[in-house]
TIPA-517824 format. One line per field, with one value per atom (N, C-alpha, C): residue number from 0; atom name; x, y, z. Coordinates in pm, 1 decimal. Layout:
<recs>
resi <- [NUM, ...] $
name <- [CA, ...] $
x <- [X, ...] $
y <- [Y, ...] $
z <- [Z, ...] $
</recs>
This chain:
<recs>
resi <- [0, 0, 0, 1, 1, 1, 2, 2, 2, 3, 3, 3, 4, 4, 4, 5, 5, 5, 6, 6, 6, 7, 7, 7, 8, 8, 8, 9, 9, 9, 10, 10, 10, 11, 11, 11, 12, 12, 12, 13, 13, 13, 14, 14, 14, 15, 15, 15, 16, 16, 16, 17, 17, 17, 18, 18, 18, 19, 19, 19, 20, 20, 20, 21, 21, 21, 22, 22, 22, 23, 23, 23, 24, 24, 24, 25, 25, 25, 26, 26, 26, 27, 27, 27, 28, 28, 28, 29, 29, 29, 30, 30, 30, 31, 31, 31, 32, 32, 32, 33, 33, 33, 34, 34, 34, 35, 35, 35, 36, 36, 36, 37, 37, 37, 38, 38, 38, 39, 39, 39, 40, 40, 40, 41, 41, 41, 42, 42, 42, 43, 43, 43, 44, 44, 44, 45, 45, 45, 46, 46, 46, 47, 47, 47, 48, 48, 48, 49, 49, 49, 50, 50, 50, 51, 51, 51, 52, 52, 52, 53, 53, 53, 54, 54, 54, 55, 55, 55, 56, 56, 56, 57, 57, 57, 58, 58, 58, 59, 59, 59, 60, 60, 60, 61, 61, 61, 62, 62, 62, 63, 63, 63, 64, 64, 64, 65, 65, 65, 66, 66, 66, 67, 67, 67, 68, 68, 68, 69, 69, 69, 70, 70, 70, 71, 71, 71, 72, 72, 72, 73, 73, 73, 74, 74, 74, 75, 75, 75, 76, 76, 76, 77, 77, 77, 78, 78, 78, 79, 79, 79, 80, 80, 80, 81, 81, 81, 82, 82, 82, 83, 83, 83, 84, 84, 84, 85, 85, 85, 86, 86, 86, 87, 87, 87, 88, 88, 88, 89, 89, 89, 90, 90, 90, 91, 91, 91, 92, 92, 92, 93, 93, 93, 94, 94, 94, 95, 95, 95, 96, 96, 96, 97, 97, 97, 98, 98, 98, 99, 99, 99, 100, 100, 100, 101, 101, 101, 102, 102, 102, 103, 103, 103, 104, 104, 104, 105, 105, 105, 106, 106, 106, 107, 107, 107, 108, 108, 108, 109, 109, 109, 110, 110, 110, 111, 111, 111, 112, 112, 112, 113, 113, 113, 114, 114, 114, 115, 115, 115, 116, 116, 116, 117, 117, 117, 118, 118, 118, 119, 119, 119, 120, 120, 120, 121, 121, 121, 122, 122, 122, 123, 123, 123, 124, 124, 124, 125, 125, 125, 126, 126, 126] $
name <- [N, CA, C, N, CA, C, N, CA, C, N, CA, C, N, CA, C, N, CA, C, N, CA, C, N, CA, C, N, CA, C, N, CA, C, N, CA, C, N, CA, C, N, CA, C, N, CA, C, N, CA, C, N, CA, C, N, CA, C, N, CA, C, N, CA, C, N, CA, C, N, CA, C, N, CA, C, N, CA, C, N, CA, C, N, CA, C, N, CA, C, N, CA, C, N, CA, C, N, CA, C, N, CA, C, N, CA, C, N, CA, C, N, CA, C, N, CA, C, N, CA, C, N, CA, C, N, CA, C, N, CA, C, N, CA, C, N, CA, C, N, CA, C, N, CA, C, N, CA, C, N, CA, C, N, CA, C, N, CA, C, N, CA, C, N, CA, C, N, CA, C, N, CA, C, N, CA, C, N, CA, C, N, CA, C, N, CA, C, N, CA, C, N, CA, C, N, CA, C, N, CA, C, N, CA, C, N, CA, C, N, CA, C, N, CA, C, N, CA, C, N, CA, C, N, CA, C, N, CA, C, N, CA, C, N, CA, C, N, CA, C, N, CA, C, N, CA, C, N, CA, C, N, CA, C, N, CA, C, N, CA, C, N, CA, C, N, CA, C, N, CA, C, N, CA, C, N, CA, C, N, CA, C, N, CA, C, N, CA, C, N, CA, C, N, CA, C, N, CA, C, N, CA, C, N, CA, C, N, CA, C, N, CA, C, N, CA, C, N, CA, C, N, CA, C, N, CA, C, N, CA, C, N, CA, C, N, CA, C, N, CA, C, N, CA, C, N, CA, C, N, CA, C, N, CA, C, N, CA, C, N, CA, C, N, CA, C, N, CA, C, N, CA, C, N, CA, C, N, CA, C, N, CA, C, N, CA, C, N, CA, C, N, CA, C, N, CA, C, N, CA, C, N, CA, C, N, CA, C, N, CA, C, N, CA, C, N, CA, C, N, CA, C, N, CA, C, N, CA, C, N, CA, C, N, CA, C, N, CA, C, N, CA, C] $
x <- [-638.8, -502.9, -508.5, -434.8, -395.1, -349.6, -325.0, -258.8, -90.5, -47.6, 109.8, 123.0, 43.7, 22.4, -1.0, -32.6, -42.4, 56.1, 154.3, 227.9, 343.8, 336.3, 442.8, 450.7, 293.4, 267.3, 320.6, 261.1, 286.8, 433.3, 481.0, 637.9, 723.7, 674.6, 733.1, 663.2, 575.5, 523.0, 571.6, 608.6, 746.3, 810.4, 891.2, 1067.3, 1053.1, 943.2, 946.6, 914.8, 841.1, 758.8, 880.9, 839.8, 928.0, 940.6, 858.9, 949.2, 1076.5, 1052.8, 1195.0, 1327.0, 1255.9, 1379.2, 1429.6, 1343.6, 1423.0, 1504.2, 1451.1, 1531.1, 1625.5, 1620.4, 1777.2, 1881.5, 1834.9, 1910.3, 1958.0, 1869.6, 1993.5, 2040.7, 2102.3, 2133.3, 2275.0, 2381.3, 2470.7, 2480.2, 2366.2, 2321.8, 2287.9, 2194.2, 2174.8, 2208.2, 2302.2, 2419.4, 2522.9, 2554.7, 2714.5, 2714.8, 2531.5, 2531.0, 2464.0, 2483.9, 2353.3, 2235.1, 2126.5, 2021.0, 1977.5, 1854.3, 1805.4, 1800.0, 1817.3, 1871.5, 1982.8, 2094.5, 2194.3, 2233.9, 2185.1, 2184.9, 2231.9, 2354.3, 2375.5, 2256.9, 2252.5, 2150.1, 2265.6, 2246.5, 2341.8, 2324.1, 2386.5, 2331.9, 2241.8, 2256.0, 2190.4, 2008.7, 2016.0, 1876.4, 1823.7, 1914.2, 1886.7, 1816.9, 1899.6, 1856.9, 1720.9, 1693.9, 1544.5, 1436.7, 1484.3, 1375.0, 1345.4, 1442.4, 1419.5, 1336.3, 1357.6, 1253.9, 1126.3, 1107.8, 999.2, 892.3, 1008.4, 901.5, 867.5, 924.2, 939.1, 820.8, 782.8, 676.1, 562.9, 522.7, 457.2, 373.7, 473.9, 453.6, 420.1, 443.0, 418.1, 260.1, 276.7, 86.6, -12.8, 55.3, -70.8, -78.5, 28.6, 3.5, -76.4, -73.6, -158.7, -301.3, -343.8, -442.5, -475.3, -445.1, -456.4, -511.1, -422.3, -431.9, -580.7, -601.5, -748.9, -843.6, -804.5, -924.1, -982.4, -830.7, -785.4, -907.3, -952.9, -1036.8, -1157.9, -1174.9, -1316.7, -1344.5, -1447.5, -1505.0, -1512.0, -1407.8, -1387.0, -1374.9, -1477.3, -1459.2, -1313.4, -1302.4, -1143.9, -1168.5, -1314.5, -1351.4, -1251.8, -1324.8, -1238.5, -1114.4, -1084.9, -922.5, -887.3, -859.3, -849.3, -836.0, -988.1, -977.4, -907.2, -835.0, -766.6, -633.3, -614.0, -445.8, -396.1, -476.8, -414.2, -397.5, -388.5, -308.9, -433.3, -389.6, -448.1, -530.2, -679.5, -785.6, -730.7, -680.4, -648.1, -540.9, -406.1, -353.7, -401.1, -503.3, -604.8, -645.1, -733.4, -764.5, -677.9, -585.6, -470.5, -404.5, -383.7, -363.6, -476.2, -562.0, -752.4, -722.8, -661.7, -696.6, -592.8, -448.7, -350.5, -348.4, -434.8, -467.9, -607.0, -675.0, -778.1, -730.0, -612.3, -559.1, -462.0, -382.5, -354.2, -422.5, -548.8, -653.7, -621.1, -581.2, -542.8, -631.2, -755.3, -892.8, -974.7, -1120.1, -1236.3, -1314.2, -1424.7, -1540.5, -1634.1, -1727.6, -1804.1, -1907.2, -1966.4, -2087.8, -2031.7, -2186.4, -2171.6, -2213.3, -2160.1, -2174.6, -2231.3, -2336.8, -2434.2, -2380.4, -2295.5, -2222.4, -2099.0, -2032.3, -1901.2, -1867.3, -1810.9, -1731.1, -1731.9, -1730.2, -1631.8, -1539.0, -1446.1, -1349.8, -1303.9, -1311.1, -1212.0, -1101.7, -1024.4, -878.1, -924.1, -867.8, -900.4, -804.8, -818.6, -742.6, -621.8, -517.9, -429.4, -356.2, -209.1, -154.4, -24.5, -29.7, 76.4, 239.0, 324.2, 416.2, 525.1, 478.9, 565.8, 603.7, 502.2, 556.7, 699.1, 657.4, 771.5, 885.0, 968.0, 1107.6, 1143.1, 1285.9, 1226.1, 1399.7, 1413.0, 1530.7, 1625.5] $
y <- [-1157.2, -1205.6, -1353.8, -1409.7, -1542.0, -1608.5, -1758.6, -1800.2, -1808.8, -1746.1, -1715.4, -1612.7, -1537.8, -1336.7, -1348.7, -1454.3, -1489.9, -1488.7, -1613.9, -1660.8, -1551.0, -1456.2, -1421.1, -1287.0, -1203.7, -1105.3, -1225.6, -1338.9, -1376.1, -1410.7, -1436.2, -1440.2, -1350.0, -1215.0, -1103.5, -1040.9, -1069.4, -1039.7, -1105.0, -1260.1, -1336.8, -1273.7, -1237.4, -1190.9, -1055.6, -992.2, -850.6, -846.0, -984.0, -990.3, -1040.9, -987.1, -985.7, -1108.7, -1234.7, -1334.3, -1342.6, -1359.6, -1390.2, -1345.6, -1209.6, -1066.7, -1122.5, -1146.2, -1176.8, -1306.7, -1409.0, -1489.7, -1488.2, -1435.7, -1410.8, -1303.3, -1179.1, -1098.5, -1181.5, -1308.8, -1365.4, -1526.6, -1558.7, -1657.3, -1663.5, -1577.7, -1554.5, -1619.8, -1498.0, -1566.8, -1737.5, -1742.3, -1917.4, -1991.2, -1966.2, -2076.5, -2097.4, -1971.1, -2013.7, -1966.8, -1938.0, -1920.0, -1991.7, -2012.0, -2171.0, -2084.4, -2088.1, -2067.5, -2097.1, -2072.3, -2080.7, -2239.6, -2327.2, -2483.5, -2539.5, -2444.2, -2462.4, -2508.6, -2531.7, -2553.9, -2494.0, -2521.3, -2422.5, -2479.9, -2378.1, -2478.8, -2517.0, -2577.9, -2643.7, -2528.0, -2526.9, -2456.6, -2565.9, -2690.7, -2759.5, -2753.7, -2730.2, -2722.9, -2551.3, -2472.3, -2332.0, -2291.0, -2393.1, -2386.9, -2445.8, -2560.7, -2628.0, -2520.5, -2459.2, -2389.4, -2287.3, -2203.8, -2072.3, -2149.1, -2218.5, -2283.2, -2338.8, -2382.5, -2439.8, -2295.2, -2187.0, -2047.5, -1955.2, -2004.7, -1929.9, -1996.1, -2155.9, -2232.6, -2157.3, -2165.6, -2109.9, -1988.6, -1943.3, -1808.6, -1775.1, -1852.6, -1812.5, -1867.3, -2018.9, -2027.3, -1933.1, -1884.3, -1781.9, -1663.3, -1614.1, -1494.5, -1504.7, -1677.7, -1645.1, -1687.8, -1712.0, -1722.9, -1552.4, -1522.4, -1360.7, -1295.0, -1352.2, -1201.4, -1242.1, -1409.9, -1471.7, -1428.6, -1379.7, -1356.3, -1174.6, -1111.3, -979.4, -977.9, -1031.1, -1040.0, -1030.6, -1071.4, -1107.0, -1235.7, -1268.9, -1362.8, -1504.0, -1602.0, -1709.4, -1816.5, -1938.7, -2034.1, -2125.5, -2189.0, -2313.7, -2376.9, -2447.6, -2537.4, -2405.5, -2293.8, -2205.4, -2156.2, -2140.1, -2124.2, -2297.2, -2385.7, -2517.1, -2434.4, -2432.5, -2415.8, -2382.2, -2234.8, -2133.8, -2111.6, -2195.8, -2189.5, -2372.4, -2455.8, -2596.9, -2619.0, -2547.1, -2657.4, -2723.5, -2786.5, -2893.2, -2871.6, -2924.3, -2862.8, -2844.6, -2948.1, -2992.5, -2861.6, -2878.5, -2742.8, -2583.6, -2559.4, -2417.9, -2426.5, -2491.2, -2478.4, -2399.9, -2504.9, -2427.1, -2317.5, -2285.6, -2133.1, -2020.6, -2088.4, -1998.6, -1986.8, -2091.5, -2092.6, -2006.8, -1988.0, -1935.8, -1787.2, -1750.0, -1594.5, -1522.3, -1625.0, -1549.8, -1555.2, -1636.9, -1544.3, -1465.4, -1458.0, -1277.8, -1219.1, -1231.1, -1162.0, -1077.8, -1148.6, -1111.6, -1142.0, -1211.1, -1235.5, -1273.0, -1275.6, -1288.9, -1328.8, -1404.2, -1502.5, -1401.2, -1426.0, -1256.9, -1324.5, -1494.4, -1511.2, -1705.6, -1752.5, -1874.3, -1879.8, -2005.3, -2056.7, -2199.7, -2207.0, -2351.5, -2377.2, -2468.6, -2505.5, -2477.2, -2376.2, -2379.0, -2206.8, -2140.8, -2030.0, -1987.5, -1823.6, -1763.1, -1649.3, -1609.2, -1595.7, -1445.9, -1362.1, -1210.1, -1187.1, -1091.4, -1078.1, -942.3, -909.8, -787.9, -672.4, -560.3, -486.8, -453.9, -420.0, -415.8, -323.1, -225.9, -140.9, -186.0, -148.1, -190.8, -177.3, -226.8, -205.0, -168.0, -295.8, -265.6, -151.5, -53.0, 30.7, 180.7, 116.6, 213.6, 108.6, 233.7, 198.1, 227.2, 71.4, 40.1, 135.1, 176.0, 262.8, 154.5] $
z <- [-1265.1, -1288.7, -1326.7, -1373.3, -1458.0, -1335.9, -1360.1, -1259.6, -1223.2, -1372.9, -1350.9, -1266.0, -1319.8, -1274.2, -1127.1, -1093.8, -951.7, -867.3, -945.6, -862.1, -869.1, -911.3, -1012.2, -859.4, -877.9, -739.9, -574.9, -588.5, -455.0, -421.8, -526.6, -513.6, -468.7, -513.2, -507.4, -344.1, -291.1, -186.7, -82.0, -100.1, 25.8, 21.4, -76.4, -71.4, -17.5, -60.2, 61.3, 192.1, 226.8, 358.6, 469.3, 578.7, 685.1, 747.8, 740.4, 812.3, 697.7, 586.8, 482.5, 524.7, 554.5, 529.5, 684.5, 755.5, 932.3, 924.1, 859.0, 842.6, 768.3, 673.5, 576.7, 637.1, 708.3, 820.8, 919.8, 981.6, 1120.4, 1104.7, 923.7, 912.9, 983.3, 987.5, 1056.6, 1217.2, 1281.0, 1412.4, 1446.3, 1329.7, 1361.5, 1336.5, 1273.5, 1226.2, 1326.7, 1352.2, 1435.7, 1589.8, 1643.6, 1793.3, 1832.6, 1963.7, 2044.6, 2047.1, 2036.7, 2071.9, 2233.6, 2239.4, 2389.4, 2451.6, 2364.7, 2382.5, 2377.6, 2366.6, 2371.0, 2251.8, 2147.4, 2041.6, 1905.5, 1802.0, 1682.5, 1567.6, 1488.8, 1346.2, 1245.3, 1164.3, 1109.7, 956.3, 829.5, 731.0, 664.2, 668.3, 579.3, 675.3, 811.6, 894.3, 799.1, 821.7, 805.3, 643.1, 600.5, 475.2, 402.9, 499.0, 496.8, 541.6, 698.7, 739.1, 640.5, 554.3, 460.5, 382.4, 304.2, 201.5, 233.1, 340.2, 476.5, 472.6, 485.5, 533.2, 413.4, 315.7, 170.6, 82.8, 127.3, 77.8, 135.2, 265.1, 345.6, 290.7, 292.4, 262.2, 144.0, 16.7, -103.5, -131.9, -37.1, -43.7, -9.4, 92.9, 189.3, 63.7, 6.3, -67.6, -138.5, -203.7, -339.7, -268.7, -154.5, -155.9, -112.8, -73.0, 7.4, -147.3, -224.0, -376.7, -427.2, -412.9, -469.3, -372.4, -240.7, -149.6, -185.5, -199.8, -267.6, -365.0, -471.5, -555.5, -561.2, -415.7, -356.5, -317.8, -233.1, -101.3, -217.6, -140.5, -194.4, -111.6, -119.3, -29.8, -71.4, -24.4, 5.8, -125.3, -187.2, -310.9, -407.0, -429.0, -486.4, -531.2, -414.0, -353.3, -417.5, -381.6, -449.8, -618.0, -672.8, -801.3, -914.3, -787.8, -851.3, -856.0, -745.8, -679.7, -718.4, -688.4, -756.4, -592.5, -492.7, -386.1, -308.4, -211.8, -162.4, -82.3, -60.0, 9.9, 174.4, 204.7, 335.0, 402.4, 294.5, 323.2, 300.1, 262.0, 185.2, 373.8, 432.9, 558.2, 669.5, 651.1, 766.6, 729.3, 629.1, 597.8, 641.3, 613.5, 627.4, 808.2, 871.7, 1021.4, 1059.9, 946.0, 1050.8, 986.2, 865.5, 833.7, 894.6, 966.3, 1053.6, 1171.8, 1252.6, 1361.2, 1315.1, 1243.0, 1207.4, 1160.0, 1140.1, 1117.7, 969.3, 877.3, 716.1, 648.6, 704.8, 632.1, 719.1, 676.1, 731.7, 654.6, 764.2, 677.2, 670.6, 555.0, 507.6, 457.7, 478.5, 415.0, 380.9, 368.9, 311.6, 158.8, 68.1, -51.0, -6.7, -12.5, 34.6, 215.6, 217.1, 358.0, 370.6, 272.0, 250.9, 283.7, 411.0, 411.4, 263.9, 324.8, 225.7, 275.9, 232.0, 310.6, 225.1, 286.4, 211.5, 242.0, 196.1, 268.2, 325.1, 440.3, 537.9, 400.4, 396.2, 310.2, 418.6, 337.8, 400.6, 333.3, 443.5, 380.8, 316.0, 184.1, 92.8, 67.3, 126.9, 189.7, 37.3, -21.5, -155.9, -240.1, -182.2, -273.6, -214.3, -31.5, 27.8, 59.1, 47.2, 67.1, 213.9, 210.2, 359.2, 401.4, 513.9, 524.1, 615.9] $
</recs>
């Protein structure tokens, strides 16, 4: 895939993925109820966090679809995706505790990293 063809699958893989869908289902709730701090969110907070988790989320995909491809260290991932080495890490740290990839070998001193396969949600319909 290209690097549009990329962004284009990882885009489409947030907007189906379930933090989105949970957060766009209880904007209602967090807007106009206190939370466990007694606290309402404001829309202009609510509206930061969706885009906050929509960023998030659209990085991890496209690295997931480049890992999808086969075992790619972070220099890589960098290469292929444009984002920032520093942020490529913490995605790598927070998709090997959901365990959405795994290290499968070194490139000199540098990880490499696969995406665990996974079952493809996109193509069922959700009831």
């Amino acid at each position: 895939m290209n690097p549009r063809e990329v962004k284009i699958h990882a885009a489409l893989r947030t907007l189906e993925g379930e933090r989105i869908r949970w957060l766009l289902g209880k904007k209602e709730s967090l807007t106009t109820s206190e939370n466990v701090f007694g606290e309402t969110i404001t829309d202009a907070r609510y509206s930061f966090i969706l885009e906050k988790a929509a960023s998030v989320e659209l990085e991890r995909n496209m690295l997931l679809l480049q890992m999808e491809a086969g075992p790619q260290t972070v220099h890589e991932l960098h290469d292929a995706t444009g984002l920032p080495k520093p942020e490529i890490v913490k995605h790598v740290i927070a998709l090997k505790r959901w365990r959405q990839i795994e290290q499968v070998g070194m490139t000199g001193q540098s990880p490499q990293y696969k995406a665990v396969p996974r079952s493809d949600t996109s193509t069922k319909e959700v009831s």
